[in-house]
C-alpha positions in Angstrom: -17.4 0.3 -13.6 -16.9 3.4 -11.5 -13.0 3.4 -10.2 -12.0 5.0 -7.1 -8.5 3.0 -6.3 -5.9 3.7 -8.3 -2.6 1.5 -7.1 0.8 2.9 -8.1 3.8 0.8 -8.3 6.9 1.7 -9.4 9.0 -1.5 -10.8 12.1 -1.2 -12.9 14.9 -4.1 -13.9 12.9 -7.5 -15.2 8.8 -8.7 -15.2 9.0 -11.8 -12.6 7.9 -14.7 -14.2 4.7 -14.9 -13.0 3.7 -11.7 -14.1 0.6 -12.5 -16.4 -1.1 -14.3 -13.3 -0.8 -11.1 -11.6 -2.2 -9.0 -14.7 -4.6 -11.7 -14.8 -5.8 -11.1 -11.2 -5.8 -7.4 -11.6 -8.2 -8.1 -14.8 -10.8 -9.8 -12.2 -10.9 -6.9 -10.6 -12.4 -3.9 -13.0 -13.4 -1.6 -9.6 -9.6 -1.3 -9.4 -6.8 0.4 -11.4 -3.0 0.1 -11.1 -0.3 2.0 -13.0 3.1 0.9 -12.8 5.9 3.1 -14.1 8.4 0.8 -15.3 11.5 0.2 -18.0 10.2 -3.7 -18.1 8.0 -3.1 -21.4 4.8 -4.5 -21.4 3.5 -8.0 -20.2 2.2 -10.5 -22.9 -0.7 -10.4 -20.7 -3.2 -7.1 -21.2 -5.7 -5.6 -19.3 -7.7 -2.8 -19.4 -7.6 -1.6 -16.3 -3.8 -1.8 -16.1 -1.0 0.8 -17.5 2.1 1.5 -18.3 4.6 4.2 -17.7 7.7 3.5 -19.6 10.9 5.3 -18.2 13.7 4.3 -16.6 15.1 3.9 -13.2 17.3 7.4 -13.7 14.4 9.6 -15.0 12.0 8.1 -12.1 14.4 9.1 -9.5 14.7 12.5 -11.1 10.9 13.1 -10.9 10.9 12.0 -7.6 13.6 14.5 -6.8 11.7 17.1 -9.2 8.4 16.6 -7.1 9.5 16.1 -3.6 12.7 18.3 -3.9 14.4 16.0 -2.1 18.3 14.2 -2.6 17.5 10.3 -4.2 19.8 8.3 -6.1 20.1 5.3 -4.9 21.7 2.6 -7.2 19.8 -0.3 -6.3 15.5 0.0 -7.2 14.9 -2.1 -3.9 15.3 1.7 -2.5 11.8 2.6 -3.7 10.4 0.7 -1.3 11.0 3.5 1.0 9.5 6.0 -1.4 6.5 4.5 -0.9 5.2 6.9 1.8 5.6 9.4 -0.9 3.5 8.4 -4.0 0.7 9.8 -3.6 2.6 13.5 -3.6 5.2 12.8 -6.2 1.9 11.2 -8.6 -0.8 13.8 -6.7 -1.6 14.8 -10.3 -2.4 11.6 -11.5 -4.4 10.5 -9.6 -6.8 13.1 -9.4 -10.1 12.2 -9.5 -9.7 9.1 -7.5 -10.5 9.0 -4.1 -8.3 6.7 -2.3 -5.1 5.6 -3.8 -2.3 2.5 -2.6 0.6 1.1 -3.6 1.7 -3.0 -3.4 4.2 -5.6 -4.5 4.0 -7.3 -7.1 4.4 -11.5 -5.7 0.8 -11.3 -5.2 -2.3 -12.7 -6.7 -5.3 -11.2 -6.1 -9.3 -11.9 -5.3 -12.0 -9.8 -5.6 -10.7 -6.8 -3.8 -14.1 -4.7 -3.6 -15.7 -7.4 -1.6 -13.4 -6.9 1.0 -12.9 -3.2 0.5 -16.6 -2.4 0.2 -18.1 1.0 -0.1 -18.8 1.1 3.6 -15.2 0.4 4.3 -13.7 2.9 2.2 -15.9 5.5 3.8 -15.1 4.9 7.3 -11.3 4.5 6.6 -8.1 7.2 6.1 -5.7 4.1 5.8 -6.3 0.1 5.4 -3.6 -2.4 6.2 -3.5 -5.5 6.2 -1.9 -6.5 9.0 -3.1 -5.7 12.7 0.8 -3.8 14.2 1.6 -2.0 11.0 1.3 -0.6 7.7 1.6 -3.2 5.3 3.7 -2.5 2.2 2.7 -5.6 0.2 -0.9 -3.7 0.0 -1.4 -0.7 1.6 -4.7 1.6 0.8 -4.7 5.5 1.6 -7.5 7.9 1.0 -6.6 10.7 -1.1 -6.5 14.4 0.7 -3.3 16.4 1.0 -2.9 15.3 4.8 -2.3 12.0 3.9 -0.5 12.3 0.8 1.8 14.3 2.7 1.6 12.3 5.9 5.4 11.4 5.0 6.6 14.6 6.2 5.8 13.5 9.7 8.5 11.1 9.9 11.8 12.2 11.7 14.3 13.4 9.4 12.3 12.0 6.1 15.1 13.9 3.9 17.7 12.3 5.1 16.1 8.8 5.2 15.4 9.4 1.7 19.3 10.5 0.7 20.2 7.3 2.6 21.5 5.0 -0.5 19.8 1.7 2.2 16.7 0.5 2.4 15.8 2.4 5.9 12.1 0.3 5.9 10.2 3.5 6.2 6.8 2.1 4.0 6.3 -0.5 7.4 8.7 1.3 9.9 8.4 4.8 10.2 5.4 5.4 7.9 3.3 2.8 10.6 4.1 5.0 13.8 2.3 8.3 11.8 -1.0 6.2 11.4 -0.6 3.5 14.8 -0.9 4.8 17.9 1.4 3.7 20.6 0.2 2.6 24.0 1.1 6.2 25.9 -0.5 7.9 22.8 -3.4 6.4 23.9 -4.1 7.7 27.4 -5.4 11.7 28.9 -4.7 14.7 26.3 -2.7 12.6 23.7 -5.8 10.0 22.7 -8.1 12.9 22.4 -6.4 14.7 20.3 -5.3 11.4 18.1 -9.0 11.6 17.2 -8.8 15.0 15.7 -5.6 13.7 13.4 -6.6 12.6 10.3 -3.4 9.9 10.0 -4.5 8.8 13.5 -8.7 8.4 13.3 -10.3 6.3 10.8 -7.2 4.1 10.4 -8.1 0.0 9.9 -5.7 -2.3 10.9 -6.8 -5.9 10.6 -5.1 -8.9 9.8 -5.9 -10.3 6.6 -3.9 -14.0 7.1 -2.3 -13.6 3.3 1.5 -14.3 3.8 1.8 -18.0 3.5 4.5 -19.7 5.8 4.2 -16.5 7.9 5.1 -17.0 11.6 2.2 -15.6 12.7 0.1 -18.3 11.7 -3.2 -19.1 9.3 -6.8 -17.9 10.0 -7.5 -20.8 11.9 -4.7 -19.7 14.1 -2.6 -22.7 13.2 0.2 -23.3 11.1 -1.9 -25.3 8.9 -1.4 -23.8 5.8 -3.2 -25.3 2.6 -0.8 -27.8 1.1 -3.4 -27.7 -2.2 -5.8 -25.7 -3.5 -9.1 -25.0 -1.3 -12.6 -23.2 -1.7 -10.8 -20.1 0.8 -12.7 -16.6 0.2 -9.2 -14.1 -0.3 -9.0 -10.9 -2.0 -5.6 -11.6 -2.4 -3.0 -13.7 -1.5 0.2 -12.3 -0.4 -2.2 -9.4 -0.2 -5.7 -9.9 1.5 -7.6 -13.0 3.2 -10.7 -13.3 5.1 -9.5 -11.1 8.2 -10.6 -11.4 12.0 -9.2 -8.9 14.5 -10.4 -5.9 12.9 -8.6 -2.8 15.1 -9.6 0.6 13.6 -9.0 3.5 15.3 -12.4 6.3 15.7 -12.5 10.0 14.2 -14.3 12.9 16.5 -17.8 13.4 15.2 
């Protein structure tokens, strides 16, 4: 099957123990391909659409440094989450050939991604979420063109968020405001040219209803959560369910 997602995750320390479900769920989904780049060794679980990168925490940070030339050595791997932004410039060469790239955690199981995230979607999006007010970093998809693989460089002071040793959220903080418009960027001059900007236009934002126990409630718009397992179309959970409020912003032309 022709692949044109590649998800990159960094992960370093120890597999979770539910690991195999997750390669499991990744092997249901052949459209899809997901590297990791990890010091964890490989899962008893296999699939083919799933590799490995073996290196350690050190040497990742130094090719991070290498290919963003950029101060990062934090001590603790929980600090990657903010280098999230940044992945598809520090792995722009491997993933050449795809056209839209993402990155995830890794407490999720997934559906069937490609029924969610069809063709059509794909082609009339620059960034998916799933979640309605901002990027989300548990699954975030990106389309792969040097304006948004270097859409990090629009945050305030990136460098120095990056040096910061703390987890400054920047992958659902900072990173959202480049891609969601705020209300006064929505009115006269400023919401024109929004349209133009390729972080701005073609952005979809919808909730997708996949963090269980969430505050923000179920699909049905209860807190109702499934107490055992149910006939529910997801394309993952923790990741993706059937979504309603779809907000996506419109390019010029």
């Amino acid at each position: 099957m022709n692949q044109e997602l590649i998800i990159l995750i960094p992960y370093f320390g120890q597999w979770p123990e539910w690991i195999n479900l997750f390669v499991e769920s990744c092997k249901w989904n052949p459209g899809v391909r997901w590297s990791f780049y990890t010091d964890c060794g490989r899962p008893e679980n296999s699939a083919e659409n799933v590799d490995y990168v073996h290196l350690g925490f050190d040497d990742y940070k130094a090719l991070a440094r290498e290919r963003l030339d950029i101060k990062f050595d934090p001590p603790d791997p929980y600090k990657l989450c903010d280098l999230r932004p940044c992945l598809g410039q520090i792995h722009k060469r491997e993933i050449a050939g795809y056209r839209f790239f993402g990155y995830g955690d890794i407490d999720v199981i997934y559906g069937n991604i490609r029924r969610f995230y069809t063709d059509e979607v794909l082609a009339q999006s620059n960034a998916i979420s799933a979640h309605p007010e901002r990027l989300s970093g548990h699954f975030l998809v990106l389309r792969n063109t040097a304006a948004i693989r270097r859409a990090y460089e629009r945050i305030p002071n990136y460098r120095d968020l990056l040096a910061e040793p703390r987890n400054m959220n920047m992958d659902e903080g900072s990173f959202t405001k480049i891609f969601r418009s705020s209300k006064s960027d929505l009115r006269g001059l400023s919401r024109t040219l929004a349209r133009f900007d390729p972080c701005r236009c073609a952005s979809l934002f919808t909730e997708r209803y996949s963090t269980i126990l969430s505050p923000r409630g179920w699909h049905d718009g209860t807190m109702n959560y499934p107490q055992r397992p149910a006939r529910i179309s997801l394309s993952a959970f923790h990741a993706l369910a059937v979504g309603a409020m779809d907000q996506r912003s419109t390019c010029a032309g």
